[in-house]
Backbone as ProteinMPNN parsed JSONL, in Angstrom:
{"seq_chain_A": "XXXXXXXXXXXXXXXXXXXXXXXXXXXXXXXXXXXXXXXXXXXXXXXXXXXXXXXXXXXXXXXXXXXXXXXXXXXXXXXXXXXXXXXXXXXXXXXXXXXXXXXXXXXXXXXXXXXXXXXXXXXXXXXXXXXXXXXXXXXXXXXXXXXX", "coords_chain_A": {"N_chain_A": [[127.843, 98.54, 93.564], [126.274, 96.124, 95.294], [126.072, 93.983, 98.187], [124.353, 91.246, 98.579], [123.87, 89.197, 100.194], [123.839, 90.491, 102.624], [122.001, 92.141, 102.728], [119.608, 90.846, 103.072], [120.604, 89.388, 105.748], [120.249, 91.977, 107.253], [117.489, 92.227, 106.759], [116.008, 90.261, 107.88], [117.02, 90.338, 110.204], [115.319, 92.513, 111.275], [113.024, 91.418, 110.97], [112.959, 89.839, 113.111], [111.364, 90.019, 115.434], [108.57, 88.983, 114.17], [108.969, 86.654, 113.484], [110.318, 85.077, 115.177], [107.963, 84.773, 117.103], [105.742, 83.188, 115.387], [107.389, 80.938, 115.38], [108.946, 80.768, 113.558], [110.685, 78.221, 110.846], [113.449, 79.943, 109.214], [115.21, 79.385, 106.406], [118.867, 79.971, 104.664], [120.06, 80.135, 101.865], [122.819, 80.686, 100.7], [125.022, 80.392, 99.452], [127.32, 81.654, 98.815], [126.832, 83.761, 96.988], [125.981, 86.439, 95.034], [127.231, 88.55, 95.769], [128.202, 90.928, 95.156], [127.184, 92.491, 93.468], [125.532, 94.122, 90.718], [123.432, 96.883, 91.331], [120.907, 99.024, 92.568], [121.026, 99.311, 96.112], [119.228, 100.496, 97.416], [116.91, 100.472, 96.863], [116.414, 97.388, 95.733], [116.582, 96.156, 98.341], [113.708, 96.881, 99.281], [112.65, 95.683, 97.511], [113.17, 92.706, 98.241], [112.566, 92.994, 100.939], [109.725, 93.133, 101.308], [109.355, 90.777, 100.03], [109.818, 89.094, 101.877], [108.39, 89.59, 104.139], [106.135, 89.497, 103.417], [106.036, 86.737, 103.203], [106.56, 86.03, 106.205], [103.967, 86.637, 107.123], [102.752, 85.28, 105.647], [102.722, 82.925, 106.434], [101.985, 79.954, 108.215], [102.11, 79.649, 112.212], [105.131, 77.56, 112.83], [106.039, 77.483, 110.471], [108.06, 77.17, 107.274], [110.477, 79.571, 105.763], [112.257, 80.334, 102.867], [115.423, 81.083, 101.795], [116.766, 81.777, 98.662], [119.695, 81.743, 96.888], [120.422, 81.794, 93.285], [122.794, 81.7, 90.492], [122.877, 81.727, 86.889], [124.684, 82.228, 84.33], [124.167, 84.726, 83.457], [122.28, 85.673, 84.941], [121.457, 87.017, 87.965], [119.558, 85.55, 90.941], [117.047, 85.828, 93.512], [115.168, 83.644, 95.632], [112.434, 83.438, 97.407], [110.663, 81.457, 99.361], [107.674, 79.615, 100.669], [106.048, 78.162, 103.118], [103.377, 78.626, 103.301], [100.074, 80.39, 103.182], [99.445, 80.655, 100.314], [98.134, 80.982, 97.088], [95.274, 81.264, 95.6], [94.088, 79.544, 92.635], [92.5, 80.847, 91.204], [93.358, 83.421, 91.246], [95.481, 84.058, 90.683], [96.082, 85.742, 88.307], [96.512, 88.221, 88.879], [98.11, 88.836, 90.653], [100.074, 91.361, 90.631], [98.462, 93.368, 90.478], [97.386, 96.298, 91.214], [96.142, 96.865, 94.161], [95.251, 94.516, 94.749], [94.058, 91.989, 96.821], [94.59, 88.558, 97.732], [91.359, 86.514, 98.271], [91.519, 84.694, 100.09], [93.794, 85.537, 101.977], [92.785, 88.272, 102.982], [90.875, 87.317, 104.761], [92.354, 86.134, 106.65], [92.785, 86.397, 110.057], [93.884, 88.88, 111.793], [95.224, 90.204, 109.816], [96.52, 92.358, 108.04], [96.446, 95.115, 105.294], [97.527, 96.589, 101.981], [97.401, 95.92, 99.571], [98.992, 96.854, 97.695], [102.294, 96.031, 97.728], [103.382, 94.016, 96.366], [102.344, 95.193, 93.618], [104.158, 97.461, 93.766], [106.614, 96.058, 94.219], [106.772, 94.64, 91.665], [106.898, 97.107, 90.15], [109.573, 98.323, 91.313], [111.375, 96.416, 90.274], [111.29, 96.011, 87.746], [112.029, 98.597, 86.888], [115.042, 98.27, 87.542], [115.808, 96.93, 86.036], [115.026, 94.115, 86.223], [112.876, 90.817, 86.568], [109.963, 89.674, 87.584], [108.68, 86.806, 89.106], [106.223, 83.934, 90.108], [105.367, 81.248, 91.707], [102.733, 79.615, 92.957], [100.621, 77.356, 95.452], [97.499, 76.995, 96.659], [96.993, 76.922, 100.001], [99.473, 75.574, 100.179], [101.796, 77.053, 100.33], [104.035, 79.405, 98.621], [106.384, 80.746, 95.694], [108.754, 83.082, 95.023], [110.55, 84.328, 92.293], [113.05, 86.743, 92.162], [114.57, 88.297, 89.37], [117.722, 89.449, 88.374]], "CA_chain_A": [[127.896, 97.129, 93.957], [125.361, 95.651, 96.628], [125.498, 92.848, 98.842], [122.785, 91.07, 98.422], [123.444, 88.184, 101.259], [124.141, 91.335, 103.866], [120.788, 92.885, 102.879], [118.757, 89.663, 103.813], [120.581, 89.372, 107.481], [119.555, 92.934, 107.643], [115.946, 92.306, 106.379], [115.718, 88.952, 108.409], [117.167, 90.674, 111.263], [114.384, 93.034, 111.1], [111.695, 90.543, 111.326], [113.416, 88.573, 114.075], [109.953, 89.497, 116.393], [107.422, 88.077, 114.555], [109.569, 85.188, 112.962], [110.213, 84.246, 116.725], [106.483, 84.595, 117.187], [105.765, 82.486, 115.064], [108.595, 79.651, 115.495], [109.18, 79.939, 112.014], [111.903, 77.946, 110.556], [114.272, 80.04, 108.461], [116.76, 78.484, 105.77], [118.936, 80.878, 104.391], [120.682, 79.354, 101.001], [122.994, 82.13, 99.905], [125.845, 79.891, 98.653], [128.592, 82.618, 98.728], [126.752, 84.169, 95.528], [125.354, 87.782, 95.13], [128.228, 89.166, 96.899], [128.884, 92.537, 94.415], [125.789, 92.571, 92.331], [125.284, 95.923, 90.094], [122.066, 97.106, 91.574], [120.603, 100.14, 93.813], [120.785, 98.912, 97.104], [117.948, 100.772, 98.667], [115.478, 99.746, 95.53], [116.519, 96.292, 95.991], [115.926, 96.058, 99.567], [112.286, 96.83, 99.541], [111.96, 94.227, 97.004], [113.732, 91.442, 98.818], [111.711, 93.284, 102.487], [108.617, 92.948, 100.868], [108.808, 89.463, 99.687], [110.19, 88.178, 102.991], [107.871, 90.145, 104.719], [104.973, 88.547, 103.272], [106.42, 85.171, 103.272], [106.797, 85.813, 106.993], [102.949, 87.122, 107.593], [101.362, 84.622, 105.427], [103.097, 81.698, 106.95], [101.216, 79.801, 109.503], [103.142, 79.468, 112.946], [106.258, 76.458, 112.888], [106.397, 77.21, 109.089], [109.127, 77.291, 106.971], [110.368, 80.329, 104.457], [113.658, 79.65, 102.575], [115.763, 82.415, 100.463], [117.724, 81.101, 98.06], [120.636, 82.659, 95.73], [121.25, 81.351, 92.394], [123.219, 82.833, 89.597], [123.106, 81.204, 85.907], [124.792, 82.739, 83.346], [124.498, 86.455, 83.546], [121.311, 86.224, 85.695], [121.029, 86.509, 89.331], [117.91, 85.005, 91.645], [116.789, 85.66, 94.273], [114.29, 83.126, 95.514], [111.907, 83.668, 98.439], [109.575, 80.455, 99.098], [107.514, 79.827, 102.191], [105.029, 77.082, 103.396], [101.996, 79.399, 103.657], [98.414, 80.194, 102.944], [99.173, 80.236, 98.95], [97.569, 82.228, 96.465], [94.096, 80.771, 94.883], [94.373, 79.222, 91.62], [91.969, 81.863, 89.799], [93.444, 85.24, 91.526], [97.215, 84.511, 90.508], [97.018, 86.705, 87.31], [95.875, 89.444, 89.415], [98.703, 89.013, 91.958], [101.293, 92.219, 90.436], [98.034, 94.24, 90.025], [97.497, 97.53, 91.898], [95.258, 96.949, 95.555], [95.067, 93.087, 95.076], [94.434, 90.8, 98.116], [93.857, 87.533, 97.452], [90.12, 86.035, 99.117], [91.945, 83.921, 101.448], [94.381, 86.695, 102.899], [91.674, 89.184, 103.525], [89.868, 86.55, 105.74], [93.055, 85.773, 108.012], [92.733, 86.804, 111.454], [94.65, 90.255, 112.031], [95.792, 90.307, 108.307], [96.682, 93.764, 106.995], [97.885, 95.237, 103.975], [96.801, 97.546, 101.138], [97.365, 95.238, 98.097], [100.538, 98.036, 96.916], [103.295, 95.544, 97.968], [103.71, 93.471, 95.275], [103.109, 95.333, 92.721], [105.688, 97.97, 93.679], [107.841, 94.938, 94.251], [106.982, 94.193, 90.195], [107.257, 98.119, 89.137], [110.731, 98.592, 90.966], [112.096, 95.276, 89.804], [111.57, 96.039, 86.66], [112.838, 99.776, 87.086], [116.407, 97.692, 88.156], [116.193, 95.954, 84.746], [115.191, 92.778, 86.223], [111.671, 90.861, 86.373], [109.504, 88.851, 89.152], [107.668, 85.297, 88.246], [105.729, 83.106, 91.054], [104.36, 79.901, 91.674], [101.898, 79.159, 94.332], [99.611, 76.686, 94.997], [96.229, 77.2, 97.708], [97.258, 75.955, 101.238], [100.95, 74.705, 100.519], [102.392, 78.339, 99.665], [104.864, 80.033, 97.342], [107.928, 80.996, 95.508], [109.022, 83.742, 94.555], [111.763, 84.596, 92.069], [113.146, 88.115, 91.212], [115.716, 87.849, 88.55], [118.065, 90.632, 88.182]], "C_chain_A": [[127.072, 96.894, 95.236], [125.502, 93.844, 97.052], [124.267, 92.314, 99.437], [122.38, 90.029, 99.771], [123.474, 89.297, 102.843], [122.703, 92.295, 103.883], [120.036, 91.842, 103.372], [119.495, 89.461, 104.707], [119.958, 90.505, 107.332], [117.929, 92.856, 107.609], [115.571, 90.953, 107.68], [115.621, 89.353, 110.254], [115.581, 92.001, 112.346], [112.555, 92.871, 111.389], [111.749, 89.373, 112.102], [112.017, 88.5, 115.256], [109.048, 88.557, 115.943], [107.909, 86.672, 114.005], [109.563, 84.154, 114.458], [108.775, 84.118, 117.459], [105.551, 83.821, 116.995], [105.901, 80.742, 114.926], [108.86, 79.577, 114.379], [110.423, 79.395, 111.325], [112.548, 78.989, 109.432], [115.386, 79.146, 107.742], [117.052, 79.891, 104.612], [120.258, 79.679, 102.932], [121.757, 80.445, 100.108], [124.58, 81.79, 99.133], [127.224, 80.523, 98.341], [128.049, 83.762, 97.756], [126.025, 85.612, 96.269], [125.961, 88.506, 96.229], [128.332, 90.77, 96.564], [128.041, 91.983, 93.475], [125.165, 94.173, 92.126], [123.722, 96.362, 90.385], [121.821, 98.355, 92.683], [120.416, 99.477, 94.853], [119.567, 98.969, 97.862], [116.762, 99.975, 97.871], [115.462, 98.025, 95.649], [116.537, 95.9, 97.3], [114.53, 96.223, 99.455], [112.027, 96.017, 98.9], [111.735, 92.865, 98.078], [112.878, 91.628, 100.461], [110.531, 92.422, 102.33], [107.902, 91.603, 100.766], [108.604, 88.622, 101.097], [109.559, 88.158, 103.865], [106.518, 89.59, 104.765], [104.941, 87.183, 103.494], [106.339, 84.748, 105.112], [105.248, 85.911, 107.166], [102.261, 86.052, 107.209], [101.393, 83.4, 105.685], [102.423, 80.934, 107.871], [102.324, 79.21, 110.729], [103.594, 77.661, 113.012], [106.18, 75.938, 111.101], [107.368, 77.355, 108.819], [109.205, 78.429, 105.708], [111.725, 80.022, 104.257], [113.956, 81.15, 101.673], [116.533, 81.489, 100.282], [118.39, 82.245, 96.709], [120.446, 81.838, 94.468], [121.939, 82.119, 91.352], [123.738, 81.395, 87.988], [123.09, 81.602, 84.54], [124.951, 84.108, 84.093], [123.023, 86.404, 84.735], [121.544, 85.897, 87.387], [119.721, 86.289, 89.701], [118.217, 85.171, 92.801], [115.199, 84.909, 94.534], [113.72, 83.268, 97.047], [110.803, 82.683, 98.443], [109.396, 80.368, 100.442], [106.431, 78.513, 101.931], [103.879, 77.807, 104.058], [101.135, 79.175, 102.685], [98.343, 79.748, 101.264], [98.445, 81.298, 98.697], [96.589, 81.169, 95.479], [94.012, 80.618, 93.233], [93.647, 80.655, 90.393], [91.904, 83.283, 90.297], [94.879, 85.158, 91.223], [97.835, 85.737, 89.237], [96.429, 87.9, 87.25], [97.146, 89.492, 90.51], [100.034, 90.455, 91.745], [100.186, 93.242, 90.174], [97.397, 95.531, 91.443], [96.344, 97.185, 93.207], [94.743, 95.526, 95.733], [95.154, 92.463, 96.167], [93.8, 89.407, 97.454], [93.02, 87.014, 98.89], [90.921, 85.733, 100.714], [93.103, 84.87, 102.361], [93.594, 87.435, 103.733], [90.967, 88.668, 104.312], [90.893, 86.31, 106.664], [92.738, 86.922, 109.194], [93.896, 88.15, 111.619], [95.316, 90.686, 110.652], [95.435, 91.788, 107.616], [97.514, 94.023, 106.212], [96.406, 95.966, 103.074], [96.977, 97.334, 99.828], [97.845, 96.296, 96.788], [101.254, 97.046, 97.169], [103.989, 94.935, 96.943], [103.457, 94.006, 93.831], [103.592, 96.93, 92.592], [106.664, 97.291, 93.55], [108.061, 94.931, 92.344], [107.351, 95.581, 89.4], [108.801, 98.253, 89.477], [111.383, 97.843, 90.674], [112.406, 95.596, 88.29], [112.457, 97.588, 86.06], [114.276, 99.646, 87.155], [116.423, 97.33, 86.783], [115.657, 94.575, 85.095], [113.574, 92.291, 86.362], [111.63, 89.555, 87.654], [108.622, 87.665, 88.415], [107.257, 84.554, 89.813], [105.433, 81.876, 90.772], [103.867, 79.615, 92.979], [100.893, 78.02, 94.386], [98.83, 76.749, 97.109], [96.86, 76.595, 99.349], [98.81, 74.901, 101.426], [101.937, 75.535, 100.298], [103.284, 78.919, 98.395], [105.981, 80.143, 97.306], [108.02, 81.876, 94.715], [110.084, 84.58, 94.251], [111.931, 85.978, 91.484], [114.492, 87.797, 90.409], [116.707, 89.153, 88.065], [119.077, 90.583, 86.886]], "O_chain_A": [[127.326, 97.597, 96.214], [125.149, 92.847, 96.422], [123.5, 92.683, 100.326], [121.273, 89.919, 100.298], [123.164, 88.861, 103.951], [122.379, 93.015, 104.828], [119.747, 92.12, 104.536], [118.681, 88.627, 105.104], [118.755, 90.267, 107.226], [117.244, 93.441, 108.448], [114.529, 91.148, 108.306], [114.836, 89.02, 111.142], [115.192, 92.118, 113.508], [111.566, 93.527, 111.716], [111.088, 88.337, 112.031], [111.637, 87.473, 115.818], [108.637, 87.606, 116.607], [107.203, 85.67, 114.125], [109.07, 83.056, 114.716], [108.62, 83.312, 118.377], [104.66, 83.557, 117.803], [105.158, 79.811, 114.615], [109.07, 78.462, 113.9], [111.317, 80.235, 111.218], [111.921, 78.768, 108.396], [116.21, 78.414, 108.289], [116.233, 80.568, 103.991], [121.011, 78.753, 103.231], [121.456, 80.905, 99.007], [125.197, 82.604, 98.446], [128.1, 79.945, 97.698], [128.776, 84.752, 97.672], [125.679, 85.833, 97.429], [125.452, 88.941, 97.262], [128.494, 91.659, 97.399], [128.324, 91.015, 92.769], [124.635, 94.995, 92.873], [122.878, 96.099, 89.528], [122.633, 98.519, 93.594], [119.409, 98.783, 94.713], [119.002, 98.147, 98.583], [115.973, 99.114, 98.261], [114.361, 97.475, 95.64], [116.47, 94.674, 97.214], [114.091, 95.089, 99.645], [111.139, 95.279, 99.327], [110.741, 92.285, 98.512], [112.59, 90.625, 101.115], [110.291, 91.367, 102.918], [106.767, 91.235, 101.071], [107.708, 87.837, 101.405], [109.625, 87.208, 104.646], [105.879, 89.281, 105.771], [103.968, 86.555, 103.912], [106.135, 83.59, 105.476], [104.989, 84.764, 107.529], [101.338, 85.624, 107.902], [100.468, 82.648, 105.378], [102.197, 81.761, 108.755], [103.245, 78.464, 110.4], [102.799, 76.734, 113.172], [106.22, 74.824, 110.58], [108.109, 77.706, 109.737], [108.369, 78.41, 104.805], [112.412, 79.537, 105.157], [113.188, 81.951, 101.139], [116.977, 80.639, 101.053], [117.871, 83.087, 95.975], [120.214, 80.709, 94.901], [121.643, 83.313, 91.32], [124.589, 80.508, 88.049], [122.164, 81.514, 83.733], [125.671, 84.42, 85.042], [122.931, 87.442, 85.39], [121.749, 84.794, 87.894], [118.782, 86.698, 89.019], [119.299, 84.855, 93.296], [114.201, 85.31, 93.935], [114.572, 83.209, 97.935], [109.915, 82.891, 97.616], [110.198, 80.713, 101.31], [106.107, 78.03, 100.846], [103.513, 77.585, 105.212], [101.127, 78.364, 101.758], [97.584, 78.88, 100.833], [98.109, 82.226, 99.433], [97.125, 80.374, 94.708], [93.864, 81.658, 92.59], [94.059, 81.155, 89.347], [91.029, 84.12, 90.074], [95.557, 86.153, 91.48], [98.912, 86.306, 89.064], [95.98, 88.534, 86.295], [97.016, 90.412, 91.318], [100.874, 90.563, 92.639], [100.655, 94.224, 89.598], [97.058, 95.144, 92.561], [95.271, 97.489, 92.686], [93.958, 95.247, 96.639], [96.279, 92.29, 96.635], [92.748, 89.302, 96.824], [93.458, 86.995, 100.04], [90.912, 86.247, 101.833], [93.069, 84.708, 103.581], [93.618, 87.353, 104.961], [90.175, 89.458, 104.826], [90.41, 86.228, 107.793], [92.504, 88.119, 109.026], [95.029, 87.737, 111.37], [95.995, 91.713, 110.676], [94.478, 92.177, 106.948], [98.684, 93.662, 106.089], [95.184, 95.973, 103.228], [96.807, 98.2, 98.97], [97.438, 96.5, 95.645], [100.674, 96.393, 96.302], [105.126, 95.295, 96.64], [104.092, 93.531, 92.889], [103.453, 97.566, 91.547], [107.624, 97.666, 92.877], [109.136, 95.142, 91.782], [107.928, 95.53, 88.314], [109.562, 98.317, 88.512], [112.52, 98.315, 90.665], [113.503, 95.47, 87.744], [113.249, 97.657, 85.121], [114.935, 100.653, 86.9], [117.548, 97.583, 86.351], [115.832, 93.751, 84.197], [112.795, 93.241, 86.291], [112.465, 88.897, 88.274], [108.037, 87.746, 87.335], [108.115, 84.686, 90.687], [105.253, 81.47, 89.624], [104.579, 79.405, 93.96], [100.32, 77.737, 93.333], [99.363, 76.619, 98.211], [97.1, 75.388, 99.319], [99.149, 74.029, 102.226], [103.035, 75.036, 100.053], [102.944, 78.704, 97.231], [106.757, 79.885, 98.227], [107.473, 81.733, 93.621], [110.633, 85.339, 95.049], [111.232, 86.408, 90.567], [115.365, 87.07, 90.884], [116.169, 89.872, 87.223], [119.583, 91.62, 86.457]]}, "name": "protein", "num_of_chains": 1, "seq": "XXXXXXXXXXXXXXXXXXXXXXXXXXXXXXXXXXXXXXXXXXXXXXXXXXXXXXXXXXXXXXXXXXXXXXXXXXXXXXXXXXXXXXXXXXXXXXXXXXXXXXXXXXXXXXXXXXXXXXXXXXXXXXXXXXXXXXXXXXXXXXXXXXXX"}
């Protein structure tokens, strides 16, 4: 059994420098839900790091990233959405593939990364049983749901 709202303080807590760096607004939507959810804890942490992690980097400062719980039916969500850079309409069905940056990342100002993040995020998600879906759009950012 994993708590899923006690791994995001931990993950959040984690990235309290550059969030405060930033100014970025957090909203944390966790509704009581994903309290005792059947899942590897550690494997599901790097997902939920990962996402939040990016959501925090690709944000521009006095943005906003939101997590959100839901649970409908047998599925849980976790949703990770942010008011960042976005992901370029004709590199999104490249975004789960092995050393991917999208254009406009690779041009930010101190912006590192080795375009593994996401899709480990998509191999151990699916390793859990569960699967990852996005939506982004260029300059108004993303959302991203893992569904367990």
């Amino acid at each position: 059994p994993t708590n899923v709202e006690e791994l995001c303080k931990s993950i959040l807590s984690e990235l309290a420098y550059p969030i405060s760096k930033k100014n970025l607004q957090i909203k944390t939507e966790y509704k009581g839900l994903l309290q005792n959810v059947e899942s590897d804890p550690k494997l599901l942490r790097i997902v939920i790091q990962n996402l939040v992690s990016n959501a925090v980097k690709y944000t521009p400062d006095r943005g906003t990233v939101t997590i959100t719980f839901e649970e409908v039916g047998d599925n849980k969500k976790v949703v990770v959405s942010d008011t960042g850079v976005g992901i370029p309409a004709n590199q999104r069905d490249r975004v789960f593939t092995k050393l991917f940056r999208a254009d406009n990342v690779r041009m930010l100002e101190g912006s590192q990364g080795t375009g593994l993040g996401l899709y480990l995020v998509k191999s151990v998600i699916a390793s859990l049983g569960g699967s990852i879906s996005f939506e982004s759009e260029e300059n108004k950012g993303s959302v991203f749901t893992i569904t367990l």
